[in-house]
C-alpha positions in Angstrom: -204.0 84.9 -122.6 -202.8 88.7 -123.3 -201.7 90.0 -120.2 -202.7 86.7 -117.9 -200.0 84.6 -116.4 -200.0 81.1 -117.4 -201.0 78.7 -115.0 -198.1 76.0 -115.6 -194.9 78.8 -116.1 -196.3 81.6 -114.2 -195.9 84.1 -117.4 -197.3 85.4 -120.1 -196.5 85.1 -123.5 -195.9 89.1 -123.9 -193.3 88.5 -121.1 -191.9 85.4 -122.4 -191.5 87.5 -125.8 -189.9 90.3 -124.4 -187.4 88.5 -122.3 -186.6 86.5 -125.5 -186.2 90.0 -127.0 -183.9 90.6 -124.5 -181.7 87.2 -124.5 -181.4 87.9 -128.2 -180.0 91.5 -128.0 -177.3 90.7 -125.2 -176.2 88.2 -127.6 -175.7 90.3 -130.7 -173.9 92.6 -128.5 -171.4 89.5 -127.7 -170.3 91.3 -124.6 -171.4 89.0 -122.0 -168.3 86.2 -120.7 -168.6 82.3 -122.9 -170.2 80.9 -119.7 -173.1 83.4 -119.3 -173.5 83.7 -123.1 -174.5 79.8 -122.9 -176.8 80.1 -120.3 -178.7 83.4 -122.0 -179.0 80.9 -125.0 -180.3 78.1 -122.9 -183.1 80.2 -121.6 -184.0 81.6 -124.9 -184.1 78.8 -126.2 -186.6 77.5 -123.8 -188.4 80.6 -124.0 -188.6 80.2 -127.5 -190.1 76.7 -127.7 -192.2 78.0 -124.8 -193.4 80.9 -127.1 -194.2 78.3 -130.2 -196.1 75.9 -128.2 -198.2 79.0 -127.1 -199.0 80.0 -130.6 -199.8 76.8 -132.0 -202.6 76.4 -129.0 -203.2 80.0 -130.2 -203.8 79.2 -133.4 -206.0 75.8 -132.5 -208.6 77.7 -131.0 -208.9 80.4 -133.7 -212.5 79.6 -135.2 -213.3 81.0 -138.7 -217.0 81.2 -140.2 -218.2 79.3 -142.5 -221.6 79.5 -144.8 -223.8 76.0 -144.2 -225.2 74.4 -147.3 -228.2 76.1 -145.7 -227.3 79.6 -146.0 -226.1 79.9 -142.3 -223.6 81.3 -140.3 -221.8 78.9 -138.1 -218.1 79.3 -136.4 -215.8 76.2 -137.2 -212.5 75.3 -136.1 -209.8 75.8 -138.0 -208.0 73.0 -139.9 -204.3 73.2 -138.6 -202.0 71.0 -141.3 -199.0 69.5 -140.1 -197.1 71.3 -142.8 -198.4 74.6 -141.3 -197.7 73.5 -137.3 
């Protein structure tokens, strides 16, 4: 999913990442009015739950490589605990 848009929000993660980038640095620079600083949060906070959903699919379909008892080469998925989701 690099550079491809997402099907169900129309972005990418790179551009959901760089707009977050972006909420975050308007903030820190506190110059925007109470009402727009609200909104700049909303959105980044979307974006950022947006951004961890992504990651955790991500991360589901990462496959690792494992030896078989009989000295084979085969890709399994990788075991995702709920303490590391």
């Amino acid at each position: 999913m690099s550079e491809k848009k997402t099907k169900k929000t129309g972005y990418s993660f790179e551009e959901d990442i760089e707009r977050l980038d972006e909420i975050v640095s308007a903030l820190e620079r506190g110059e925007a009015p109470l009402e727009e600083s609200l909104k700049l949060y909303e959105e980044g906070a979307r974006l950022a739950v947006r951004c961890e959903t992504a990651l955790k699919q991500a991360e589901q379909r990462v496959l690792k490589l494992a030896k078989t008892p009989e000295g084979t080469i085969e890709a399994v998925k990788m075991e995702v605990s709920d303490s590391e989701a």
